[in-house]
C-alpha positions in Angstrom: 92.6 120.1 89.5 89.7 119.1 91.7 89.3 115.8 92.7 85.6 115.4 94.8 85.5 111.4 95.6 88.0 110.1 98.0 87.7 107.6 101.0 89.8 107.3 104.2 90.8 104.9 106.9 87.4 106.3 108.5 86.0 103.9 106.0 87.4 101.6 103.5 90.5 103.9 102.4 94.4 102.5 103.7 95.1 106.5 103.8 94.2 108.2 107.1 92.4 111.5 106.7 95.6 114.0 106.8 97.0 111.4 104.4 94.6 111.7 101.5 95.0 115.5 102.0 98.6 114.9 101.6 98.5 112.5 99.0 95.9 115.2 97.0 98.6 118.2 97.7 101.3 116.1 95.7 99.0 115.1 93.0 98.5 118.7 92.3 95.0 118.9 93.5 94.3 122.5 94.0 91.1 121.2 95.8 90.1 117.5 96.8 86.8 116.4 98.7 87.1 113.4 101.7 83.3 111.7 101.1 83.5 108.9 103.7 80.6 105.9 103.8 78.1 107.1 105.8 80.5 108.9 108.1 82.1 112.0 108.5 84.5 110.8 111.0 87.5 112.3 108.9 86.6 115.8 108.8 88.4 117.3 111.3 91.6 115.5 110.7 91.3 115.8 107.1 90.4 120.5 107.8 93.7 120.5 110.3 95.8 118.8 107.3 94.4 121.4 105.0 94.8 124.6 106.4 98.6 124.7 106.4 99.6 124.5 102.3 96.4 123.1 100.9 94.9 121.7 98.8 91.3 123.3 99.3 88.9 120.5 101.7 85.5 119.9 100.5 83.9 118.4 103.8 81.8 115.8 102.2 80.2 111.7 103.0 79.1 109.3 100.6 75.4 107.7 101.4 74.2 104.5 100.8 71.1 104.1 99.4 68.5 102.1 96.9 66.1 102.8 94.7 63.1 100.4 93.2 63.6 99.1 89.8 60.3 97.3 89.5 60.2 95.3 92.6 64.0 94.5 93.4 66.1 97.5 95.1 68.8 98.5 93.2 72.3 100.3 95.1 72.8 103.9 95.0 75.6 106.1 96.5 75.0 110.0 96.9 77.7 111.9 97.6 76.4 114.7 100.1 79.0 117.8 99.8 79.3 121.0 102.3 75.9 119.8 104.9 75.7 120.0 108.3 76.8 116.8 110.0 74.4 117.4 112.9 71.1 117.2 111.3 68.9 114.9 113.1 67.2 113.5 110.4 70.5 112.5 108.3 72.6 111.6 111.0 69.8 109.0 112.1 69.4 107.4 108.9 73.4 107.1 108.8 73.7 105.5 112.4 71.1 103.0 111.6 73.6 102.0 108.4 77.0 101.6 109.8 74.8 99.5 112.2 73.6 97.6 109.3 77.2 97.5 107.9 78.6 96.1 111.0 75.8 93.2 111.6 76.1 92.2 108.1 79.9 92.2 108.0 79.5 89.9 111.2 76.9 87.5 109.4 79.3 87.5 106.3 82.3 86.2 108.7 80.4 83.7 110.0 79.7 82.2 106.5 83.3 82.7 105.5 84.3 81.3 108.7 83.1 78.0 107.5 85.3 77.4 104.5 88.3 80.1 104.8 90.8 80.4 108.4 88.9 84.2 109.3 87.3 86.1 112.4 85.8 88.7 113.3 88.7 89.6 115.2 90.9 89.4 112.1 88.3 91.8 111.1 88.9 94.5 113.5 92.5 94.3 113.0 91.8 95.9 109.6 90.5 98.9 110.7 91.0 102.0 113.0 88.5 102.8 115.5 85.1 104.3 114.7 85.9 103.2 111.3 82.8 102.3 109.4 83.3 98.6 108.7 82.6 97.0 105.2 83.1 94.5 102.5 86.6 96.1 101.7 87.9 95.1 105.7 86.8 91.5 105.2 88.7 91.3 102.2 91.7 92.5 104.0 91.2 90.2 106.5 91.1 87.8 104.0 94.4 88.9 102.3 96.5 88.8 105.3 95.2 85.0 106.3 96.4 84.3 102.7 93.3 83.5 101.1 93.5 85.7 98.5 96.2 87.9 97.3 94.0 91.4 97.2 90.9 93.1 97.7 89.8 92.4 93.6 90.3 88.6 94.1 88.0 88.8 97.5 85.4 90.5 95.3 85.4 88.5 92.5 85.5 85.6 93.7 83.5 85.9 97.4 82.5 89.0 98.7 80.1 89.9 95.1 76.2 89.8 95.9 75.6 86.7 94.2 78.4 85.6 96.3 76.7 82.6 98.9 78.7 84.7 101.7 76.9 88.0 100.7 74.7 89.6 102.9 72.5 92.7 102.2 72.6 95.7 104.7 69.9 98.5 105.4 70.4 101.4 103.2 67.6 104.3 103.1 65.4 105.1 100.1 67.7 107.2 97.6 64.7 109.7 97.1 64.6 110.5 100.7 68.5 110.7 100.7 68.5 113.2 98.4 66.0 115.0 100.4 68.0 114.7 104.1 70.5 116.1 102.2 68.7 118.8 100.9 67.3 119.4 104.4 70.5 119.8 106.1 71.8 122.2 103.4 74.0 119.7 101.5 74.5 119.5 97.9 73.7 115.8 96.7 75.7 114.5 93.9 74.8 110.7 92.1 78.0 108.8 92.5 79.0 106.4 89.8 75.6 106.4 87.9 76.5 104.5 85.2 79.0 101.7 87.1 76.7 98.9 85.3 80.3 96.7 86.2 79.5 96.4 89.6 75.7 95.3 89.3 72.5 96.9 88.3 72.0 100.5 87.5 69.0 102.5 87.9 67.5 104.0 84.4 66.9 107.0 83.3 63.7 107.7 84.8 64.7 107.1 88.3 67.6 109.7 88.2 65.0 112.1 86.9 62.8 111.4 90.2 66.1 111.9 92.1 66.3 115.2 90.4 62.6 116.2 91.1 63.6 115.3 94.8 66.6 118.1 94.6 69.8 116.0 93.5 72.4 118.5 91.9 74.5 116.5 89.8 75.7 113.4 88.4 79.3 111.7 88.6 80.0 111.2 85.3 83.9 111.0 84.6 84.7 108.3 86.8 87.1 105.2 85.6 84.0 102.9 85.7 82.5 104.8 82.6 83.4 103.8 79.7 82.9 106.4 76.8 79.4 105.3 75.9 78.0 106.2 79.7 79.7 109.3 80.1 78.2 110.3 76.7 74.9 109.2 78.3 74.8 110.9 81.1 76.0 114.4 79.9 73.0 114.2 77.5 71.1 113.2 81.0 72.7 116.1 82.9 71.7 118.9 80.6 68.5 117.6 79.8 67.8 117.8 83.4 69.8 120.8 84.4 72.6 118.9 86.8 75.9 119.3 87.5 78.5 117.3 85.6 81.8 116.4 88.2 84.5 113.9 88.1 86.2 112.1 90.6 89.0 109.8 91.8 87.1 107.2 94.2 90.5 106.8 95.4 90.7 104.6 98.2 94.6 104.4 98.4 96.0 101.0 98.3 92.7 99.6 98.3 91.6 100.1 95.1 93.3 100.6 91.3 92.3 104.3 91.3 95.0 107.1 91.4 93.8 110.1 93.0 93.2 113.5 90.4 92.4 110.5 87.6 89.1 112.6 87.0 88.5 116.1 87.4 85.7 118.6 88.3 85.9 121.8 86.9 86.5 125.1 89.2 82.7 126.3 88.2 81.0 123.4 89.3 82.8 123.8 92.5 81.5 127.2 92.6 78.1 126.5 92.1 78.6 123.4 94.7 80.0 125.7 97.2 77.0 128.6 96.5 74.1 125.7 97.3 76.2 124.1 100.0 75.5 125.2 103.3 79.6 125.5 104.3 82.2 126.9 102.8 85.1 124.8 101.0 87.8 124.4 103.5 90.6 127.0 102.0 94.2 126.9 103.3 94.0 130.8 104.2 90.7 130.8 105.2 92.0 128.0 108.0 89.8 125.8 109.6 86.3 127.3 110.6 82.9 126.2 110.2 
């Protein structure tokens, strides 16, 4: 089984790097990929953990991004698989983010300051360092002053865009995500496509300009699908030649999602590892570049 969507403590994950590895390894996982936000902080923790018993280590991020529907930007996440973590162009577009991400997260405290008993301290306490901070972080913060009871109550009822304690953060244009990707030899991979639970999704037309622009594939069996989108966006994929995977998002404790709940099939690995510009981390092949 391949699982090729899983977080860490690096960002909003409870499981440090070596621990998703572990956690994959017991699930079964002959193969698992760590995709970060915007940070690739884990990798090297996550590789050491691997190249004893296993499972396989796809070195991989996940991107935050938008895309123009009409005039109002809509989220995207591309999950970049097997690039190189020093290319200029990528790795500026990611520090500007977490910056983003860190300056919003402080504006959003400041707004929940005024009605729940949180700091920004209380904040920090949540994470490990050089984590890249988020939504997720405030809402534990929030859990352990006792304000809410988990991360889905935090959401639903404070953290959500239309939330009055939201506030956006920079993400780059999802065209020329695709293409930074591209540039530093990585495969790029639509995460959650079809997630129209968690706000607005792009249409059609838009994932066809992300194809034009070099995307790969298309995360399509992913528990926020129901049947209707999945069946959509395989008749997407093959109409625009992409690569069908399935993932996890598993975030440990954070998050509902059991790691191995979706699957990627070995020869869409294959074909991920042939256009990436690294190899997939095997346990006999140890840990090289």
């Amino acid at each position: 089984m391949i699982d090729l969507h899983t977080h860490s403590t690096a960002s909003d994950g409870t499981d440090s790097p070596a621990q998703v590895v572990k956690v994959a390894a017991a699930a079964g996982l002959t193969a698992v990929a760590l995709t970060d936000h915007d940070t690739t902080a884990g990798w090297d923790e996550a590789a050491a953990a691997a190249a004893g018993e296993g499972p396989a280590l796809v070195r991989g991020i996940e991107i935050s991004a938008h895309a123009l529907v009409g005039a109002r930007p809509v989220g995207v996440h591309v999950l970049a698989y097997l690039h190189d973590p020093g290319h200029p162009g990528l790795l500026a577009e990611l520090r500007r983010t977490r910056e983003s991400r860190a300056t919003r997260a402080e504006r959003m405290v400041g707004l929940l300051a005024e009605d729940y008993p949180i700091t920004w301290e209380d904040v920090l306490a949540q994470t490990e360092p050089g984590t890249t901070i988020g939504r997720p972080h405030l809402a534990d913060a929030l859990v352990a002053a006792g304000a809410v009871v988990d991360r889905d109550e935090a959401f639903a009822t404070m953290l959500h865009t239309g939330s009055p304690y939201y506030a956006p953060h920079y993400a780059p244009d999802a065209v020329e995500v695709v293409r930074l990707v591209r540039d530093a030899g990585g495969v790029p991979v639509f995460a959650h496509p079809g997630a129209d639970r968690r706000g607005r999704i792009v249409p059609d037309e838009t994932i066809a300009d992300l194809a034009g622009a070099g995307l790969a594939g298309l995360e399509v069996h992913h528990r926020d699908h129901d049947a209707r989108a999945r069946h959509r966006l395989v008749v997407l994929a093959d109409a625009l030649g992409l690569l069908v995977t399935g993932s996890s998002d598993y975030h440990g404790r954070g998050k509902a999602n059991r790691i191995g709940e979706n699957t990627t099939t070995p020869q869409v690995l294959a074909e991920i590892e042939r256009q990436g510009a690294r190899e997939v981390l095997r346990p006999e092949a140890g840990n090289h570049a």
